[in-house]
C-alpha positions in Angstrom: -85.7 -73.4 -60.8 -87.8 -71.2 -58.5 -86.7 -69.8 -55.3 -89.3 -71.5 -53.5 -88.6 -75.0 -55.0 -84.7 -74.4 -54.1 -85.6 -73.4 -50.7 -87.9 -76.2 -49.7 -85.8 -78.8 -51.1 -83.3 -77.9 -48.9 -85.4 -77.6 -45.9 -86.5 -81.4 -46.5 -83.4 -82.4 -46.9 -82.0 -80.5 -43.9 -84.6 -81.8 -41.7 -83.6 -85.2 -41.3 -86.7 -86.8 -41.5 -88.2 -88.8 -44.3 -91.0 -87.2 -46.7 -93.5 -89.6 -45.7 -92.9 -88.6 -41.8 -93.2 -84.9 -42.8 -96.4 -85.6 -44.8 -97.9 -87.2 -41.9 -96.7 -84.8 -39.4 -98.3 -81.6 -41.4 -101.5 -83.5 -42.7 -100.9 -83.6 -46.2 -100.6 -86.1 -49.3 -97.3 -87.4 -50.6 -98.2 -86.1 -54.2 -99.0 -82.2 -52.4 -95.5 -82.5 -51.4 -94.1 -84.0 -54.5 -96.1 -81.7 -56.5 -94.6 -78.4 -54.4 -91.4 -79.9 -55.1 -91.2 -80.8 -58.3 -92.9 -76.9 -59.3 -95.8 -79.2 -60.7 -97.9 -76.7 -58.0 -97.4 -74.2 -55.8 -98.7 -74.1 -52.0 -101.2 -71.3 -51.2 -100.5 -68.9 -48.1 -101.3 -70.9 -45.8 -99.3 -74.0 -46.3 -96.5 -71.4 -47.1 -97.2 -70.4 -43.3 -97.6 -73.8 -42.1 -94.3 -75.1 -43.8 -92.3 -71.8 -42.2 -93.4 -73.1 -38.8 -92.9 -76.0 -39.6 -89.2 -76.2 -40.8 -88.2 -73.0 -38.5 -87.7 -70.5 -41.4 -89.4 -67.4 -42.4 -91.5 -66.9 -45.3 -89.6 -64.7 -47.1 -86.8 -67.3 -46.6 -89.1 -69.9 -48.6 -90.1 -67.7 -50.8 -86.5 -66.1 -51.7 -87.0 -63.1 -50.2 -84.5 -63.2 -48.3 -81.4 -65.5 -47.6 -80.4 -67.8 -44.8 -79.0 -64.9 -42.1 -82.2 -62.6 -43.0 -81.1 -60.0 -45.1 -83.3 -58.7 -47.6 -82.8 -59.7 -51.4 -83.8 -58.8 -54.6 -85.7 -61.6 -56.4 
């Protein structure tokens, strides 16, 4: 499993809200987000950014770059 799919699915399911509110709440389809999730596709840069801002964790966090208190790993 990829870092990024680990990492999102645990920002969803920390989040407390239900997928469909999320989708609604960033402006994208329920299969974008079940795609990201399920590795079927990968978000471009800017829905990396977006989702960052939007779950309150960096990019590198998402991306596995570094781990939940901000130190640096290796990938």
């Amino acid at each position: 499993m990829s870092a990024f799919i680990e990492r999102f699915s645990t920002v969803l399911a920390n989040s407390g809200k239900k997928q469909i509110e999320i989708c609604k709440e960033l402006g994208i389809s329920k299969q974008k987000l079940s795609n990201w999730k399920t590795g079927y596709s990968e978000p471009n840069l800017d829905d990396i950014v977006m989702l960052a801002v939007f779950f309150d964790v960096s990019t590198d966090y998402l991306l596995g770059l570094e781990d939940e208190t901000g130190a640096k790993v290796r990938p």
